[in-house]
N, C-alpha and C positions, 0 to 999 in steps of 0.2 A: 514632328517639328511644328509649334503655333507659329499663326502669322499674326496672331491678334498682340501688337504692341501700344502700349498706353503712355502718357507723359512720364506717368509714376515708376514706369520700369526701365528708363534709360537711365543708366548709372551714371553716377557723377566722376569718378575719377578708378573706372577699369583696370587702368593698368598699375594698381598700389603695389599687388603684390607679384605682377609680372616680371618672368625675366626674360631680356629680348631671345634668348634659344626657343623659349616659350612658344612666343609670336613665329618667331621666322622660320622654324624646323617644320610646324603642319603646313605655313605657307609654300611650303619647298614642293608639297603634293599636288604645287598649280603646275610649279615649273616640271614635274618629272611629268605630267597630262601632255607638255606641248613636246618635250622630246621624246615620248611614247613609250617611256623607262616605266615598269615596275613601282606602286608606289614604293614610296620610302628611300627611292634612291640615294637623292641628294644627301638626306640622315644618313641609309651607308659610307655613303663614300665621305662624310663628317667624321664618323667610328677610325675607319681604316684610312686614315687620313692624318686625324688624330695622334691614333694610335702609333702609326710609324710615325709622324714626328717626336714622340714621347720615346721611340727607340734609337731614334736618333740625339737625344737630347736637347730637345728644343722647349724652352717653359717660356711662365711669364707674358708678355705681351706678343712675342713673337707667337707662342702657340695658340694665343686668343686669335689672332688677325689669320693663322691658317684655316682654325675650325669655322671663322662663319666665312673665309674664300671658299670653303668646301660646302658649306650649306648654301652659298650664295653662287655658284660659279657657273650655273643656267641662267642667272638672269637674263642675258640677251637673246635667251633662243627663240624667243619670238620672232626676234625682228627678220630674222631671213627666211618664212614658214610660206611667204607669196610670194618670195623669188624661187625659192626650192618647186614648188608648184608648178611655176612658170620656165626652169630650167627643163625640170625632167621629167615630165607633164604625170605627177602621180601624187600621191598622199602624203603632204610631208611626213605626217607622226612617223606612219610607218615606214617610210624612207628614212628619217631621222634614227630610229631606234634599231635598224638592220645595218645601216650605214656604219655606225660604231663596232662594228663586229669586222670589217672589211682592214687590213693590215696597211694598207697604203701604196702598193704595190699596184703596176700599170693592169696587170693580167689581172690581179684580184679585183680591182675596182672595174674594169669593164666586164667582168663576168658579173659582180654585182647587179651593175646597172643595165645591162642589157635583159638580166631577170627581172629587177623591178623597176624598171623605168617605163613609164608608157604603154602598160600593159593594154590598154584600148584604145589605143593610138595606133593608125596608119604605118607602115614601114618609114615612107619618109620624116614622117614626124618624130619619129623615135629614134633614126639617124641624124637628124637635127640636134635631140637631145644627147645624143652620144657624143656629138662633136663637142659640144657642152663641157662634158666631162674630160676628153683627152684635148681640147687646145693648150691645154695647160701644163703638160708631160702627163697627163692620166690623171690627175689629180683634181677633187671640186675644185668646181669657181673658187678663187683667194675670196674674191666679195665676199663668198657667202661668211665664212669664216671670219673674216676682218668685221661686218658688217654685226655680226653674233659679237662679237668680241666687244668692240666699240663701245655696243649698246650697254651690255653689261656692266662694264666698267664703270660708266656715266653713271646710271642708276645706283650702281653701289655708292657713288661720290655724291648723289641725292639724299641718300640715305644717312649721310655723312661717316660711314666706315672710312678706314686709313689708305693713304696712297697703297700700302703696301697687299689690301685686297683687293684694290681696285686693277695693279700691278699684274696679281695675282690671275686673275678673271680674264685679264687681256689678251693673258699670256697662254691660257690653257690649252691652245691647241698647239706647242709651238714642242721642237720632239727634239731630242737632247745631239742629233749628231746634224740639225739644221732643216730637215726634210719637213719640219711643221711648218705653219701659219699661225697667226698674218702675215708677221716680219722676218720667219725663217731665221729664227734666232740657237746659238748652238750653244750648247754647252752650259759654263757659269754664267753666261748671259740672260740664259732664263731663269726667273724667280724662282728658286726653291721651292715655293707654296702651288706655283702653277705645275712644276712636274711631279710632283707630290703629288696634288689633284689629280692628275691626267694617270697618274698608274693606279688610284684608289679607284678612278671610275671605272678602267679596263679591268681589274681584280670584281668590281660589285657586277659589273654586265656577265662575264662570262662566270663567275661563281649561281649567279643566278641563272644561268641558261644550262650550265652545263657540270655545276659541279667546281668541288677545289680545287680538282687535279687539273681540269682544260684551264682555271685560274693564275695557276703556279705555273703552267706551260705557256701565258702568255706572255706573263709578265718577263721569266727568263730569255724568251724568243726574242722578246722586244729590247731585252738591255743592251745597253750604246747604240741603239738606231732609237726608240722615244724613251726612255728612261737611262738617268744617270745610272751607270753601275752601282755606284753604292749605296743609291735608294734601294737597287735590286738586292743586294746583300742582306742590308739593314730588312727588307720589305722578310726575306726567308727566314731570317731568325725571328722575325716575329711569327711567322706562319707556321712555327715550331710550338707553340703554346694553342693547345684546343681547346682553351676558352676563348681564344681568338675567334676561331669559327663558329666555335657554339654562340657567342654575342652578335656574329652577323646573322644565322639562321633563326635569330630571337623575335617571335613577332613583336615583343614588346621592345625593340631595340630602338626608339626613341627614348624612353626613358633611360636606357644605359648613357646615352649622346646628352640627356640631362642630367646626367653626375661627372662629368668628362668634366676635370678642372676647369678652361674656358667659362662651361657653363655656371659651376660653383663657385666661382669667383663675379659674376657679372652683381651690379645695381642694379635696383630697380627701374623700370623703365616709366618716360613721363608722357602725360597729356603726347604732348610735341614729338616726338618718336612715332605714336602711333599714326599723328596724322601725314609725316614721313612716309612711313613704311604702307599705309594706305595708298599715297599720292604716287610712290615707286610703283606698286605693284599693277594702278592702274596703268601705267606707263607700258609695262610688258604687257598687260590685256590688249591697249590700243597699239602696238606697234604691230600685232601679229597681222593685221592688213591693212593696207593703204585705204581702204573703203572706211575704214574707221579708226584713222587717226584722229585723236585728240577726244574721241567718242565721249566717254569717262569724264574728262576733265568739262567738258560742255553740258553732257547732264546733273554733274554737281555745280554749276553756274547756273543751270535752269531749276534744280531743284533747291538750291537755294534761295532764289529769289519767288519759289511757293513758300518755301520755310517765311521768309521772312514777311508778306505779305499777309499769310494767316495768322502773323504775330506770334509763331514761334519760339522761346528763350533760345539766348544765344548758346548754350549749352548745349539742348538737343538741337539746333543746325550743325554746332561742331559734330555731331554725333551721326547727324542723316549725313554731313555731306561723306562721310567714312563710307556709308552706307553706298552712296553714291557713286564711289571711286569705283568700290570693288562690286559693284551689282553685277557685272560682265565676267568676275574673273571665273565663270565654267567654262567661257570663249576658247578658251586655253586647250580644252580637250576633243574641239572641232576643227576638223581638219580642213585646210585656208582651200580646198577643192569646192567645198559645200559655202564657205566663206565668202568668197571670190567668183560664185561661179553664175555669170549673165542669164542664166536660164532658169526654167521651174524645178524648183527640187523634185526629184524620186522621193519614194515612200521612208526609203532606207535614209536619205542625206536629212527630211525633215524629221525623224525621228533624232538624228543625234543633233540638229538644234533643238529641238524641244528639252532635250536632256541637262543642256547645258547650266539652267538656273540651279536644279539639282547638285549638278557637279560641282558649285560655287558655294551652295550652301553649306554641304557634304566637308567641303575646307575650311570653311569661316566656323562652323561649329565646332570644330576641334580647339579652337585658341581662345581660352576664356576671356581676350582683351575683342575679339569682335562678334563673339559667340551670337550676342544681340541684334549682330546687325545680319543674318545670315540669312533670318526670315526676308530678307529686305532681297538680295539676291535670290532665293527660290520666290520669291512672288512677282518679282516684276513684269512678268509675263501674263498674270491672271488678270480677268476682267470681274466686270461688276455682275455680266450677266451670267456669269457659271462659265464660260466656251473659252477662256485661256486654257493654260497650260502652263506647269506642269499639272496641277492637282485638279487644275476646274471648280477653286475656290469661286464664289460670289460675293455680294454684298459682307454685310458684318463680319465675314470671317476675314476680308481685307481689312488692315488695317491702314490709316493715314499716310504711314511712312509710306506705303506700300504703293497707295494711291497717287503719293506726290511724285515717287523716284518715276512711275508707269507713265504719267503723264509726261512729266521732261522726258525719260528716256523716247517716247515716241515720235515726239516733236522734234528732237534734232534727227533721229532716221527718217522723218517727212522732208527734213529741210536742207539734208547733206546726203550728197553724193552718193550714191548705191550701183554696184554692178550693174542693176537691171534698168536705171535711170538715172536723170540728170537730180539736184537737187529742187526740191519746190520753193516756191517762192513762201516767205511769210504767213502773207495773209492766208492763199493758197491750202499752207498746213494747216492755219488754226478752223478754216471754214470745213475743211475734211472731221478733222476731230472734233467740232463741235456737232458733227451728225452723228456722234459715236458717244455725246455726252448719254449718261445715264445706263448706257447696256455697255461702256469699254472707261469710262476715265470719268471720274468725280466730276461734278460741274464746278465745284468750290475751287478745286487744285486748277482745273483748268484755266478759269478766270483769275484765279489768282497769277497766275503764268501771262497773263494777257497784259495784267496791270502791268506787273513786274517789266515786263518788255515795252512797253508804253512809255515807259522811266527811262529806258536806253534808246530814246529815239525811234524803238522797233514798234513797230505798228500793224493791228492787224485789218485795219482798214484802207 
């Protein structure tokens, strides 16, 4: 993957021949990093999703608004990844992706969490966290749930999809005899599309762990306490057809989910879409900790105002500030321990942030509408003098974009709030990174950053 990007190679209008499954199905590979799913998840559980509403009889608009609640129904799991942390002192991901396997049940859930709660935590501190889990009748925190749920919803209503995925998203943890969350909704109360989702995802977890039989056995186990009975019906006769199975065991099973009516029916997507769907997804990168809310949205405010000071066309700032949004989203596949955490990393916790720009690139280069800006997320880590990371690019092999996002993104981690300190003051920041001109951040970008803040009353003197 180059990072050398020029004027001449930002494209002028990407997403011509895109269609939004396009865009939104590899971005799905952010959201299955922070619930610690398997890639491709969200795409299964879109197939088998699908699929039984097409055996159900469901077409036309209704089954456009299930298939992307089914690509889109993690959006919110960021938002509870540093309450999950701070509840049951351990690794969200992998809390998050064992958690889904646990039935609901008082005895299932406390054997769960007494295995992975708190594993290097004190006796008292892990009775702390147990109390956690049973003030509630045995059950997570509502918060956390509600809180996941909320968030999702909103961002899908960002993105401007229909009440009814938004519905959909809210609703998905909510179990068909009332025993779900948030609202502990029973029966026809809950959306169709949410318990639809909710038995694709339990069918894609356990087929993947374990095969189609422990799949079939969960789903049946679970009819009328989290699925409608006659989802469970409808769900069997479909699971009667082994091209069923053979298209979820298909590595190539994104492109099956790209011939799924939904999909072959969509327009093409525009300009204004992508910068949406950008804007959304930084929204999930910054929710996954309070140390860096609003993170994303402040470095495309400061990288833009490099853009526009170096005399950038408005075209490429549309362009970087994209780049800008999502520079953070391999954030998604570190876990809010290492995130969150007031002390000097281990070998092992700074190895998987080092990873992270990788991991964001690794997703933006699968979507030909941000393909370009992907160099921009693996390099914002690199310096000028070789000693970044990932790759330990230097000079010319950095490119501008690369230079401008590294500089903003620095400046606001100097200038807001971090676990291990308070925020620094302005001038403070710029007087640090200008000892760093030349061997870590452009002198051009930098100053150019200085003027731009000079203009907003901000000063570094």
């Amino acid at each position: 993957m180059t990072f050398q990007l020029f004027l001449s190679d930002v494209r002028n209008c990407p997403s011509a021949t895109m269609r939004m499954s396009q865009i939104l199905a590899p971005l799905s590979h952010a959201l299955d990093m922070t619930e610690g799913q398997a890639p491709g998840h969200c795409i299964r559980c879109a197939y088998i999703g699908t699929r039984l509403g097409q055996e159900l009889g469901i077409t036309g608009t209704a089954l456009s608004d299930l298939y992307y609640m089914l690509l889109l129904k993690d959006l919110g799991c960021s938002s509870n990844a540093a309450r999950v942390c701070a509840l049951y002192l351990t690794d969200d991901i992998s809390f998050k992706h064992d958690f889904k396997t646990v039935d609901g049940s008082l005895t299932s859930a406390l054997r769960f969490v007494f295995a992975k709660t708190g594993l290097e935590s004190g006796l008292s501190e892990r009775f702390r966290a147990l109390v956690n889990v049973v003030q509630n009748g045995g059950e997570i925190a509502r918060e956390l749930i509600e809180t996941r749920c909320q968030r999702g919803a909103e961002i899908a209503g960002k993105m401007r999809f229909s009440k009814v995925v938004q519905a959909g998203i809210m609703a998905l943890d909510e179990h068909w005899d009332g025993s779900g969350k948030p609202e502990g909704l029973r029966g026809e109360a809950i959306p169709r599309e949410a318990n639809i989702a909710l038995l694709a995802q339990v069918v894609d977890i356990f087929h993947q762990g374990d095969g189609k039989d422990a799949a079939m056995t969960e789903v049946r186990r679970r009819s009328g306490g989290w699925f409608d009975p006659d989802l469970v019906t409808a769900f069997e006769r479909l699971a009667k057809d082994a091209g069923f199975w053979a298209d979820l065991s298909d590595p190539h099973i994104a492109d099956i989910v790209f011939q799924l009516p939904p999909a072959l029916h969509e327009a093409p997507t525009d300009e204004r879409f992508l910068d949406d769907v950008a804007a959304a997804f930084s929204d999930v990168v910054d929710a996954k900790s309070p140390f860096t809310a609003d993170h994303s949205s402040r470095v495309t405010l400061y990288t833009d105002m490099i853009a526009e000071e170096m005399g950038l066309a408005d075209g490429h700032r549309r362009w970087l500030r994209r780049g800008a949004l999502l520079h953070d989203l391999g954030k998604l596949g570190v876990s809010n321990q290492v995130l969150d955490k007031p002390a000097k990393l281990d070998d092992a916790e700074w190895a998987s942030i080092r990873h992270h720009p990788t991991n964001g690139a690794r997703v933006l280069s699968q979507i030909d509408a941000f393909a370009d800006i992907a160099p921009i997320a693996h390099g914002h880590h690199e310096k000028l003098s070789g000693k970044g990371y990932p790759l330990g690019l230097g000079g010319e092999e950095i490119s501008l974009e690369v230079r401008i996002v590294s500089v903003a993104d620095v400046f606001d981690a100097l200038s807001a709030k971090r676990p291990y300190r308070d925020a620094i003051p302005i001038a403070e920041a710029f007087r640090i990174m200008r000892e760093d001109v030349g061997t870590a951040f452009d002198p051009d970008c930098l100053s150019a950053l200085e003027v731009g803040m000079s203009r907003f009353g901000k000063t570094s003197h």
